[in-house]
N, CA, C and O atoms as a printed pandas DataFrame, in Angstrom:
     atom_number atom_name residue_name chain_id  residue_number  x_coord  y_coord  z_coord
0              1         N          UNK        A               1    0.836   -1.190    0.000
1              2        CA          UNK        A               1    0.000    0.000    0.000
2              3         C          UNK        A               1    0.876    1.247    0.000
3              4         O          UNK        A               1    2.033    1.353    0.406
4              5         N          UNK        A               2    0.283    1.934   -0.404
5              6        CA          UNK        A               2    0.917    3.558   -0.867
6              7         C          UNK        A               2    0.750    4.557    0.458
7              8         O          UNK        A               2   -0.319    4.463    1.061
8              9         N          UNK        A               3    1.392    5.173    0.774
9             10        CA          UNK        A               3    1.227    6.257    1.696
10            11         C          UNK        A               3   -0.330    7.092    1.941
11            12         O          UNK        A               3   -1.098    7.362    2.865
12            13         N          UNK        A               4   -0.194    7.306    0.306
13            14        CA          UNK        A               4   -1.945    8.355    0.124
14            15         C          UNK        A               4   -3.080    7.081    0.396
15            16         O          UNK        A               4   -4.255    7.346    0.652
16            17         N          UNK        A               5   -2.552    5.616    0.302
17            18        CA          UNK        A               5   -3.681    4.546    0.438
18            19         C          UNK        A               5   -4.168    4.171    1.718
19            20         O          UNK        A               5   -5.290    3.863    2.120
20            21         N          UNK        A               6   -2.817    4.291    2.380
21            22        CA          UNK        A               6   -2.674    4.464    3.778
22            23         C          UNK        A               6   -3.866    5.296    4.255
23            24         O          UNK        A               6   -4.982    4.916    4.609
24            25         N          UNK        A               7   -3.391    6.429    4.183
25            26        CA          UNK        A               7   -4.127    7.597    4.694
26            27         C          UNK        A               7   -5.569    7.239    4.152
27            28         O          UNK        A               7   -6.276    7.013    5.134
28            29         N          UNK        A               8   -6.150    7.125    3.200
29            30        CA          UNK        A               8   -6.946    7.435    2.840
30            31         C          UNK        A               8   -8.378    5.799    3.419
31            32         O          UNK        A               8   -9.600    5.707    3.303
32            33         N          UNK        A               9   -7.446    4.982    3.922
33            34        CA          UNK        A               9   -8.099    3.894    4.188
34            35         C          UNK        A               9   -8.243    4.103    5.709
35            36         O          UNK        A               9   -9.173    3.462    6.198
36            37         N          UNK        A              10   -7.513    4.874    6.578
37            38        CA          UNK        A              10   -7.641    5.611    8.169
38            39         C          UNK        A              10   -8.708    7.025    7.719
39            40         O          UNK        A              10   -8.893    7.723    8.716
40            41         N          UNK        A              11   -9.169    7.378    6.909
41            42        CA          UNK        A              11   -9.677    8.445    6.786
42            43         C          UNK        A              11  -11.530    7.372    6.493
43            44         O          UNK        A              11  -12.575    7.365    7.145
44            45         N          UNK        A              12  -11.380    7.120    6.053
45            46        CA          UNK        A              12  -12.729    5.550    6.041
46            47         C          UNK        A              12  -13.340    5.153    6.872
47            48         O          UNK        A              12  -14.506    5.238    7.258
48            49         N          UNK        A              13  -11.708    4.285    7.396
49            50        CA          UNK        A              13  -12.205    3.541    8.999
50            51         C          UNK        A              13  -12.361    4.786   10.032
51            52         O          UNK        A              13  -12.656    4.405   11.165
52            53         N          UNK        A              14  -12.201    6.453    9.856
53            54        CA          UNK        A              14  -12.920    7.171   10.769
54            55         C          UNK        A              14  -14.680    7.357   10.600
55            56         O          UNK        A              14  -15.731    7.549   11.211
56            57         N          UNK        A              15  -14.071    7.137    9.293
57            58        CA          UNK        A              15  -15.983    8.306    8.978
58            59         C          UNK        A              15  -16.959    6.340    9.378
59            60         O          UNK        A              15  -18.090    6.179    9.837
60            61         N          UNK        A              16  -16.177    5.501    9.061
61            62        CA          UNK        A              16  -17.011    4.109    9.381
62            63         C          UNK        A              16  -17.194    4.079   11.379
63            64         O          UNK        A              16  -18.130    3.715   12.090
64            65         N          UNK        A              17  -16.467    4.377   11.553
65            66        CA          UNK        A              17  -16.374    4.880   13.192
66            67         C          UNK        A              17  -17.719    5.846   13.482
67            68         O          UNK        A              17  -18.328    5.470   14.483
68            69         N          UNK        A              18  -18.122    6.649   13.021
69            70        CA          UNK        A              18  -18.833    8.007   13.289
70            71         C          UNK        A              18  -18.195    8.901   13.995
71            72         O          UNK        A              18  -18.783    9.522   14.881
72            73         N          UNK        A              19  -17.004    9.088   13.735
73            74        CA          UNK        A              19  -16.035    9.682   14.231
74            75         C          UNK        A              19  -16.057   11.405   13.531
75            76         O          UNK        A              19  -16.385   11.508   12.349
76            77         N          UNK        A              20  -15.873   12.058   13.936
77            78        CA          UNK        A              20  -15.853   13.691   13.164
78            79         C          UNK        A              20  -14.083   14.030   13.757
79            80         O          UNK        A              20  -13.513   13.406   14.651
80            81         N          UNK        A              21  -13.737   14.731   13.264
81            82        CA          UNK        A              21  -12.003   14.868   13.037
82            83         C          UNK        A              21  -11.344   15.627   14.339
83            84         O          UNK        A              21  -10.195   15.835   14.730
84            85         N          UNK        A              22  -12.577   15.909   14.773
85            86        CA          UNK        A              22  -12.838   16.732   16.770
86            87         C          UNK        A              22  -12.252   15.271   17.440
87            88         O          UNK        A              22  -11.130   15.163   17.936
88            89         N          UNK        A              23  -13.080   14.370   17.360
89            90        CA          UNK        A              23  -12.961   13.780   18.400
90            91         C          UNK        A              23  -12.462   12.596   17.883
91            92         O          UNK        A              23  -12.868   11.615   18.507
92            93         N          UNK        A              24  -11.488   12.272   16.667
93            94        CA          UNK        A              24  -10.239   11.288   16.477
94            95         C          UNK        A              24   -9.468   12.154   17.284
95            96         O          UNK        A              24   -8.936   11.646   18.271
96            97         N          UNK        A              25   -9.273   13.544   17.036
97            98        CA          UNK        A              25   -8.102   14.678   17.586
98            99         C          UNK        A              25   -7.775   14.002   19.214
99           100         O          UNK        A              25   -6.895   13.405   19.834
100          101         N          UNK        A              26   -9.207   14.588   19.389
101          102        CA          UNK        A              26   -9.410   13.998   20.733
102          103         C          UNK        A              26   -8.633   12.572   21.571
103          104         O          UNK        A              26   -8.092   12.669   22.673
104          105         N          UNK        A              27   -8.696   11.728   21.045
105          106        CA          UNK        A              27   -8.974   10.158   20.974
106          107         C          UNK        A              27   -7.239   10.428   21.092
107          108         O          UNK        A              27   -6.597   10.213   22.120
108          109         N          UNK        A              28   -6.533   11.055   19.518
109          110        CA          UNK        A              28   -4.496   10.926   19.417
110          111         C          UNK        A              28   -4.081   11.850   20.138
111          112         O          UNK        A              28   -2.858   11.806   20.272
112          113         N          UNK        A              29   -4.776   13.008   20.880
113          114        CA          UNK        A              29   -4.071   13.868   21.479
114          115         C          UNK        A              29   -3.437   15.239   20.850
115          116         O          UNK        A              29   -2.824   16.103   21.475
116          117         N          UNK        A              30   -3.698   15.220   19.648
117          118        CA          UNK        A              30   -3.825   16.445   18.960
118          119         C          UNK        A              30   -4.830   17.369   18.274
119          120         O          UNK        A              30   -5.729   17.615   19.079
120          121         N          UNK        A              31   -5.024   17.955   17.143
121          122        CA          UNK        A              31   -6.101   18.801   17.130
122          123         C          UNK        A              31   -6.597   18.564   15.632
123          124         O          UNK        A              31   -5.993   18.245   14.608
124          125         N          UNK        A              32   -7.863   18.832   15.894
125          126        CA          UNK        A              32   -8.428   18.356   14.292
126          127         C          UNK        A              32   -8.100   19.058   12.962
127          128         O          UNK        A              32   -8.435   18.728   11.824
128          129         N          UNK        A              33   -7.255   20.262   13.440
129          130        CA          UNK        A              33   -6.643   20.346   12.061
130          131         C          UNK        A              33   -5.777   19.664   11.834
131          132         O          UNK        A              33   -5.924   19.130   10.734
132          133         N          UNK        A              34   -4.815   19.360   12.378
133          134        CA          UNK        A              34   -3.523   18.195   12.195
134          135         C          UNK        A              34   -4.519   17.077   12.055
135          136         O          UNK        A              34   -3.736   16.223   11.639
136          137         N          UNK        A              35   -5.780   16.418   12.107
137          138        CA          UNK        A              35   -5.992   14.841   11.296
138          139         C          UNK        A              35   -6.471   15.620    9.723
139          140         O          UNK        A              35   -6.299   14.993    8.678
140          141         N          UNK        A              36   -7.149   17.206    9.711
141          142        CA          UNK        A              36   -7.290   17.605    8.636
142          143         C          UNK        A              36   -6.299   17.430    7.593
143          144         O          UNK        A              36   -6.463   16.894    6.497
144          145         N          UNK        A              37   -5.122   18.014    8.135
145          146        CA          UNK        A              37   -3.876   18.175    7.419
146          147         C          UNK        A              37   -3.235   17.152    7.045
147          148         O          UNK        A              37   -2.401   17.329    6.157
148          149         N          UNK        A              38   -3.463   15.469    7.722
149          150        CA          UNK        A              38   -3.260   14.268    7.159
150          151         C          UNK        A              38   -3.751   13.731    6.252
151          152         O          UNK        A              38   -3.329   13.168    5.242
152          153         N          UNK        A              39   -5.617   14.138    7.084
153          154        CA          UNK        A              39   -6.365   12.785    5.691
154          155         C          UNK        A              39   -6.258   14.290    4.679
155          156         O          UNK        A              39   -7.395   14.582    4.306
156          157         N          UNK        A              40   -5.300   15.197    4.206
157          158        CA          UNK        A              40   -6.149   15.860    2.918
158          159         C          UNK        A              40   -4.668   15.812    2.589
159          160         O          UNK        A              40   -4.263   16.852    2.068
160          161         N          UNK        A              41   -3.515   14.601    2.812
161          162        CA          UNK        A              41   -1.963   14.368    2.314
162          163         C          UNK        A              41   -1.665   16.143    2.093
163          164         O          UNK        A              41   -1.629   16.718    1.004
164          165         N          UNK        A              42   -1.469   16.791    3.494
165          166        CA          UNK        A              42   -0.757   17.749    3.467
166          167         C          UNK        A              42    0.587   17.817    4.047
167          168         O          UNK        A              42    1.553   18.532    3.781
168          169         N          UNK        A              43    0.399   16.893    4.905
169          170        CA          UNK        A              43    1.216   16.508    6.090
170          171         C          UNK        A              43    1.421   14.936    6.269
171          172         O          UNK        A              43    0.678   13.974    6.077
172          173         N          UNK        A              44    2.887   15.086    6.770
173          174        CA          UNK        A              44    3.065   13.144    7.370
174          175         C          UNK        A              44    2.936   13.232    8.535
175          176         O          UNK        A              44    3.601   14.036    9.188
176          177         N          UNK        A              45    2.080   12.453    9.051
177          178        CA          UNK        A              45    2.272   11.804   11.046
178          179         C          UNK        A              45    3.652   11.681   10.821
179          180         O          UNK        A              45    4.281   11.251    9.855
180          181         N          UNK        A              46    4.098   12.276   12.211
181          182        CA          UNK        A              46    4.826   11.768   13.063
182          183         C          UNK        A              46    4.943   10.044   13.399
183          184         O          UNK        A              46    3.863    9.480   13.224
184          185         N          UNK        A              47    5.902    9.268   13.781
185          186        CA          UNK        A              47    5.693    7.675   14.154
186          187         C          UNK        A              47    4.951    7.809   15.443
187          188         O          UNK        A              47    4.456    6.738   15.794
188          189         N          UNK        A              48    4.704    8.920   16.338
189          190        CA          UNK        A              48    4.494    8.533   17.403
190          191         C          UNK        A              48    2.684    9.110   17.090
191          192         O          UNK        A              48    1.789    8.352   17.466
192          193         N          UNK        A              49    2.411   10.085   16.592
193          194        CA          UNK        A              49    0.814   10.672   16.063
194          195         C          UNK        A              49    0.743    9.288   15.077
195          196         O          UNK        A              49   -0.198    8.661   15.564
196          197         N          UNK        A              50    1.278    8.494   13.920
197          198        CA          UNK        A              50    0.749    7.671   13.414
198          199         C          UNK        A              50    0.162    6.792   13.909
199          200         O          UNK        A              50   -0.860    6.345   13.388
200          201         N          UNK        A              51    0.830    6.166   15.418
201          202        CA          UNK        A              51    1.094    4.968   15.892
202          203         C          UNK        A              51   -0.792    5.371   16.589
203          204         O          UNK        A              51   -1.876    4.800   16.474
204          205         N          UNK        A              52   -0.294    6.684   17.317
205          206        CA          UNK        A              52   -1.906    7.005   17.538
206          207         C          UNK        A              52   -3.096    6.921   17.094
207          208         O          UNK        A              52   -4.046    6.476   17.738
208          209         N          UNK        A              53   -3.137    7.385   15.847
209          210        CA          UNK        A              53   -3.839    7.144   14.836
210          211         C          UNK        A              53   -4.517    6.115   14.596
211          212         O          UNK        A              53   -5.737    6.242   14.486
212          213         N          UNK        A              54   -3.913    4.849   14.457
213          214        CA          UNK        A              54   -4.098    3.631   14.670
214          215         C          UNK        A              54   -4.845    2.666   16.079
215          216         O          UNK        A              54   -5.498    1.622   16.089
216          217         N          UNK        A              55   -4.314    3.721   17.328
217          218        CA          UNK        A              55   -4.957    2.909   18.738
218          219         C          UNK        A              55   -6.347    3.637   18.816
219          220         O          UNK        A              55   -7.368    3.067   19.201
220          221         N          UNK        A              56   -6.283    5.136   18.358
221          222        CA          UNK        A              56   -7.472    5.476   18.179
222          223         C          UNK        A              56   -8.725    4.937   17.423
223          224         O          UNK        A              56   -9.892    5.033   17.801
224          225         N          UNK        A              57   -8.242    4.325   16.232
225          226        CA          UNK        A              57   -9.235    3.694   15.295
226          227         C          UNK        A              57   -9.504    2.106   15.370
227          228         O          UNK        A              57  -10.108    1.327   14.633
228          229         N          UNK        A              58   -8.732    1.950   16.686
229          230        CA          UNK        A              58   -8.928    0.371   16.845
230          231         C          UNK        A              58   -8.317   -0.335   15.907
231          232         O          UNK        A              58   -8.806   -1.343   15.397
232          233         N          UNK        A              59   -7.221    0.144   15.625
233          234        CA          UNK        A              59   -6.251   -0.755   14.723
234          235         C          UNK        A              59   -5.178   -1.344   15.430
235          236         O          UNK        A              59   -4.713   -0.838   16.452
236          237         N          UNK        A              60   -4.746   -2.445   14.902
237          238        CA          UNK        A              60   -3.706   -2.913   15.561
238          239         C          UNK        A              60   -2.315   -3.188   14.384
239          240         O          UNK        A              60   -2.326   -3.385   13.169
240          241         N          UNK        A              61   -1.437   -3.113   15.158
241          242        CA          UNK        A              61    0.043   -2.922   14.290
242          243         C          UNK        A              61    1.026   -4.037   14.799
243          244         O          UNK        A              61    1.437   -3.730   15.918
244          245         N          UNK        A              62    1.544   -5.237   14.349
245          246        CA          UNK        A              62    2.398   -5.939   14.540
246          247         C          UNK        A              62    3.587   -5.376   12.867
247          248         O          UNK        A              62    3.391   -4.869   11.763
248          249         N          UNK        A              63    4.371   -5.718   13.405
249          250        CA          UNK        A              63    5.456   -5.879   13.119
250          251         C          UNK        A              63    6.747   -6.789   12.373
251          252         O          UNK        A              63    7.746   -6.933   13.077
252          253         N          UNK        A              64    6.762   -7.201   11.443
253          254        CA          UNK        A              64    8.023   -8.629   11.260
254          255         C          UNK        A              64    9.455   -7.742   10.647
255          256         O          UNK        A              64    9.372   -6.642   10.100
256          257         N          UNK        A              65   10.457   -8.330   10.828
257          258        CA          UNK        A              65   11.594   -7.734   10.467
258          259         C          UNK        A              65   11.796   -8.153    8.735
259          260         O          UNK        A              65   12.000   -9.359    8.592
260          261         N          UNK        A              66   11.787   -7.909    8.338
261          262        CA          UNK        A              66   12.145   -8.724    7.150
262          263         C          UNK        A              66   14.001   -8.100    6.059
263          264         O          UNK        A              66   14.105   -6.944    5.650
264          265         N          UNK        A              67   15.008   -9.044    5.866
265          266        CA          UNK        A              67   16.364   -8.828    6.223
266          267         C          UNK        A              67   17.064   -7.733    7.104
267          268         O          UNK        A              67   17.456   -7.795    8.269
268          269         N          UNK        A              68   17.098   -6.752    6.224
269          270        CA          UNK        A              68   18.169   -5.458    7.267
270          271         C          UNK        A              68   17.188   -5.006    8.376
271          272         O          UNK        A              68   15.966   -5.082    8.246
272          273         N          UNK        A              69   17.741   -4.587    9.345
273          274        CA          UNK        A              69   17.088   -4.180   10.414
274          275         C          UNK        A              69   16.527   -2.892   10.293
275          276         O          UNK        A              69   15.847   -2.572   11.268
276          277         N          UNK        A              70   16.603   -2.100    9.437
277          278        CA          UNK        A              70   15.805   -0.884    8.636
278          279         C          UNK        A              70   15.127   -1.170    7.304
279          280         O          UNK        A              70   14.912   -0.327    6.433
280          281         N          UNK        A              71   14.787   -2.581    7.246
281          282        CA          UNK        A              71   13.851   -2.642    6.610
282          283         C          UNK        A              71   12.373   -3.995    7.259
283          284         O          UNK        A              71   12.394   -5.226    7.256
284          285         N          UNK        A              72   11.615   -3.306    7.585
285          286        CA          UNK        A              72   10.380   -4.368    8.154
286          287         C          UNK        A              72    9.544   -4.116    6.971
287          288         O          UNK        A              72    9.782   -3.421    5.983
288          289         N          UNK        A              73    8.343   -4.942    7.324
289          290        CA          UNK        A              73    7.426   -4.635    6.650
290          291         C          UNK        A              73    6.231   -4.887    8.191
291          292         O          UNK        A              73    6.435   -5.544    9.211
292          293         N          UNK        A              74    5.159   -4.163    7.833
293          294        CA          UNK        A              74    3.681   -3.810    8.917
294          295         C          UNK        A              74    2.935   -4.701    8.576
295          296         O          UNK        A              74    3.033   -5.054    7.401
296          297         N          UNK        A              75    2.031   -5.322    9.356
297          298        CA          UNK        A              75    1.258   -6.372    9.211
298          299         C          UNK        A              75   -0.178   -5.550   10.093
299          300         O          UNK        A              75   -0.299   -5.461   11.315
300          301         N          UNK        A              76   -0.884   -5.166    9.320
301          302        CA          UNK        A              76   -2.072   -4.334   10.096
302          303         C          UNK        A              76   -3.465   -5.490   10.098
303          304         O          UNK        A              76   -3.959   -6.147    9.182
304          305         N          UNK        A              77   -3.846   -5.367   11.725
305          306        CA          UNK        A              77   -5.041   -6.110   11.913
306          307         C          UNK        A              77   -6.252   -4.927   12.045
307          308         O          UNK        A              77   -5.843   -3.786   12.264
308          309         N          UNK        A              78   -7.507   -5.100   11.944
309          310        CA          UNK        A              78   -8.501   -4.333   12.295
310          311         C          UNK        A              78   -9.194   -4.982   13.255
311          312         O          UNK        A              78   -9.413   -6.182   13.093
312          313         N          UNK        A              79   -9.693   -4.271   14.498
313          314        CA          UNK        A              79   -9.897   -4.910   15.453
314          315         C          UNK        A              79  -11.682   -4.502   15.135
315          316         O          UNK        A              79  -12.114   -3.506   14.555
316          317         N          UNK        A              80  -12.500   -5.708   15.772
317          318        CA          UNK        A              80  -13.763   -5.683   15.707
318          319         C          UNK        A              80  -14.304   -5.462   14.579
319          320         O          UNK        A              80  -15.530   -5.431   14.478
């Protein structure tokens, strides 16, 4: 998946949430213009606002290493 696919599939699973961009803000600890400024690919999360992003929307994030140790690949579950 692509960065903008990324985003744009967390921008989904909000509005599938009934979520309004107030209260994801709410939920990662920042403000609804910064999720504005994500889902409209103006801006990159941070790893630590991404990671949020994700506990907020009930996503879950494992991890596998795959060869060099700067290169993994993400294995994303959706919870419920």
């Amino acid at each position: 998946m692509s960065e903008k696919e990324i985003v744009d599939f967390l921008a989904k699973r909000r509005l599938s949430l009934g979520l309004s961009t107030r209260a994801l803000a709410a939920r990662m600890g920042c403000t609804h213009t910064t999720v504005n400024n994500y889902e409209n690919h103006k801006y990159t999360p941070t790893l630590t606002l991404f990671l949020a992003w994700l506990r907020a929307l009930n996503i879950e994030i494992d991890h596998k290493l795959v060869g060099a140790p700067n290169n993994f690949q993400l294995l994303v579950r959706v919870k419920g």
